[in-house]
N, C-alpha and C positions, 0 to 999 in steps of 0.2 A: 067561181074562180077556178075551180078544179079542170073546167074546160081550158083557160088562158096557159094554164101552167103546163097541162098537156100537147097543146102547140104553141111555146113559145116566140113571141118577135125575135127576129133574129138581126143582126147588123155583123154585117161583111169588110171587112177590112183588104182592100188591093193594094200592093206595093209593086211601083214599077221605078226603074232608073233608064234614065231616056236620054239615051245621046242628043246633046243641045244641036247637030246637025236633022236628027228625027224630030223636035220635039212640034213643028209645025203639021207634019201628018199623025203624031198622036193626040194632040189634042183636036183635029177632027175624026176622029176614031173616036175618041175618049167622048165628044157631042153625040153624035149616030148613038155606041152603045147606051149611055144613059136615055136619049130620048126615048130609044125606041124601048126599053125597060120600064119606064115609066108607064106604059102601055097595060102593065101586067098586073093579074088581082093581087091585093094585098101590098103592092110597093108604095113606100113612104116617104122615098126622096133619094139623092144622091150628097153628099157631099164631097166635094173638090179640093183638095190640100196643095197646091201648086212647088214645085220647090223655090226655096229661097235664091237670090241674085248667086249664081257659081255653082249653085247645088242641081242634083241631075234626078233628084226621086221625085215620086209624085204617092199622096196615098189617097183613095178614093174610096169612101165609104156607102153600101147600099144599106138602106133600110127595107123591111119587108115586116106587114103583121104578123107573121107568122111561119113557123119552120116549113109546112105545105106548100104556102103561098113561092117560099125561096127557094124549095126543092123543082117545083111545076119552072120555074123560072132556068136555073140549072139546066133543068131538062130539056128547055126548048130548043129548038134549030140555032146556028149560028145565024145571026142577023150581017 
């Protein structure tokens, strides 16, 4: 257990407010980057929080096993 606690999972919280004339090219933005993130060691999923009917945010949550795993990820090139 002393290894787990030393590289903790991490989960990423994104906030974005998206003009409802953008919101058709950020939600193909917002597919690409999860896909390709999915890609990466240690990644455990995405979740999708869509805004409600009027409302303009969106929040997006990555998961990763571990703080490494999220940093290597970070780190990489923009896709």
């Amino acid at each position: 257990m002393v290894e787990a606690a030393a590289d903790p999972p991490v989960t990423v919280m994104v906030s974005r407010k998206v003009d409802p004339a953008n919101r058709e090219r950020f939600e193909a933005a917002m597919r690409h980057l999860t896909e390709c993130s999915l890609g990466y060691p240690g990644h455990l999923g995405v979740t999708v929080f869509r805004p409600a009917a009027g409302e303009a945010g969106y929040r997006i949550l990555f998961k990763f096993d571990s703080q490494t795993h999220y940093d290597a990820w970070r780190a990489s090139p923009p896709v």
